[in-house]
C-alpha positions in Angstrom: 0.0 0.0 0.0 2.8 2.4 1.0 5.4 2.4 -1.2 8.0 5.1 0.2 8.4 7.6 2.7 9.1 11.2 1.0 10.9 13.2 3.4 11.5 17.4 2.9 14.4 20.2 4.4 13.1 23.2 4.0 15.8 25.5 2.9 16.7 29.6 2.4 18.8 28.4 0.0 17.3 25.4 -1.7 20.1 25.0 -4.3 23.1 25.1 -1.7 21.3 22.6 0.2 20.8 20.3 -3.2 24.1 20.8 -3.7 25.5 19.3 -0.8 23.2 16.7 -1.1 24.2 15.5 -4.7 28.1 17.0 -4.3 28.8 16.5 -0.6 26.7 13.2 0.5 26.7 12.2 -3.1 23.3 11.0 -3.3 21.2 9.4 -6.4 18.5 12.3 -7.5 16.8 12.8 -10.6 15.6 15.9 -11.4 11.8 17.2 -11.6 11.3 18.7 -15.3 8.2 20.0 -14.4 9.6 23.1 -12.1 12.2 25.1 -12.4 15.9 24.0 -13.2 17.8 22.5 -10.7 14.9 21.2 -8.4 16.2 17.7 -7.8 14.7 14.8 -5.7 17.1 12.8 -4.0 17.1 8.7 -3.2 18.1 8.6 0.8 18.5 4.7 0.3 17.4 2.6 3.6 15.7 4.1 6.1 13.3 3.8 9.0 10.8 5.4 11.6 11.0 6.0 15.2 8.4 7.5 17.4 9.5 9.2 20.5 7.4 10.3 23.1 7.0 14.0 24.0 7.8 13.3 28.0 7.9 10.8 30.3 10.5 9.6 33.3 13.9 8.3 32.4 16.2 7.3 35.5 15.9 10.1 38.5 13.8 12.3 36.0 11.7 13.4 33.9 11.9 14.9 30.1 9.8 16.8 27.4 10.0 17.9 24.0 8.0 19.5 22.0 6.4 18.1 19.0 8.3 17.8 16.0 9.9 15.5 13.2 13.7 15.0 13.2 15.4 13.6 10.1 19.0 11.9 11.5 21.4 10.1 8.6 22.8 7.3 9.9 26.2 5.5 9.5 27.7 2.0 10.3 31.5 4.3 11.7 30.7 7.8 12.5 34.5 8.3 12.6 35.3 7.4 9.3 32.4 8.8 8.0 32.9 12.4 9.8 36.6 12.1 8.3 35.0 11.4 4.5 32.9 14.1 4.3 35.1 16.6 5.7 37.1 15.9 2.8 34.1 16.4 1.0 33.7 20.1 2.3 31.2 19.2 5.0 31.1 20.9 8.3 30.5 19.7 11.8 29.4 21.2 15.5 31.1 20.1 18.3 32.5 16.5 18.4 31.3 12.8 18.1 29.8 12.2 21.1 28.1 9.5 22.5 24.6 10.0 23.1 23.4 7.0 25.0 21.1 5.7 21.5 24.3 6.1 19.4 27.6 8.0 18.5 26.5 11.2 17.3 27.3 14.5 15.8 25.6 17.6 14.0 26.7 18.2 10.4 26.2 21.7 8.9 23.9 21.3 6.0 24.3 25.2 4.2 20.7 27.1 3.8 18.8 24.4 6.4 18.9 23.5 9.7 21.5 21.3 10.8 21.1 17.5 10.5 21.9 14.8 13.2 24.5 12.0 11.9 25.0 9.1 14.3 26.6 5.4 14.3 23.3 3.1 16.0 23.5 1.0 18.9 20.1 0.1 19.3 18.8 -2.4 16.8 18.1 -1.1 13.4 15.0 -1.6 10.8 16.4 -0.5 7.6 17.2 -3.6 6.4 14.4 -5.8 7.1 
């Protein structure tokens, strides 16, 4: 019945964001004829869907979030990963740290917020 999930970045610069996408991350796309030139739709390749709750207790507390969706890339070595895309020209915050779900670290992505790259340790559904 479903055949994909169709993701979106919104973007104040749409085509620096594309091209980091196809340049940077080096993603599949093909582009959409029917609007204006450049306007490319990208294959992410595997992925999957988590829900997270909005507040609950964990250990001696208690957390909330607001509502929101999240789109995280994920990676089987953050490390080597981080290392292959700075070549690239990507950009990171901070340093790999390890975030209790995964290894994790925010990459710049230019004219968009920016996006979560992590290494798992929980079990993954992408390949199922």
């Amino acid at each position: 019945m479903i055949s994909a999930v169709h993701t979106l970045i919104y973007s104040d610069d749409a085509l620096a964001t594309r091209a980091f996408l196809r340049d940077v991350l080096q993603w599949p796309h093909v582009e959409d004829v029917g609007s204006e030139p450049g306007w490319l739709i990208f294959n992410t390749g595997p992925g999957e869907l988590g829900v997270h709750p909005t507040s609950g207790e964990e250990g001696q507390g208690s957390y909330s979030a607001p509502r929101a969706h999240q789109i995280s890339l994920m990676c089987d070595d953050v490390e080597a990963t981080v290392a292959e895309l700075t070549e690239r020209g990507a950009e990171f915050t901070g340093e790999v740290s390890d975030s209790g779900f995964g290894l994790t670290i925010m990459m710049k992505l230019p004219g968009a917020d920016d996006l979560l790259l992590y290494q798992p340790k929980h079990k993954t559904a992408y390949d199922l």
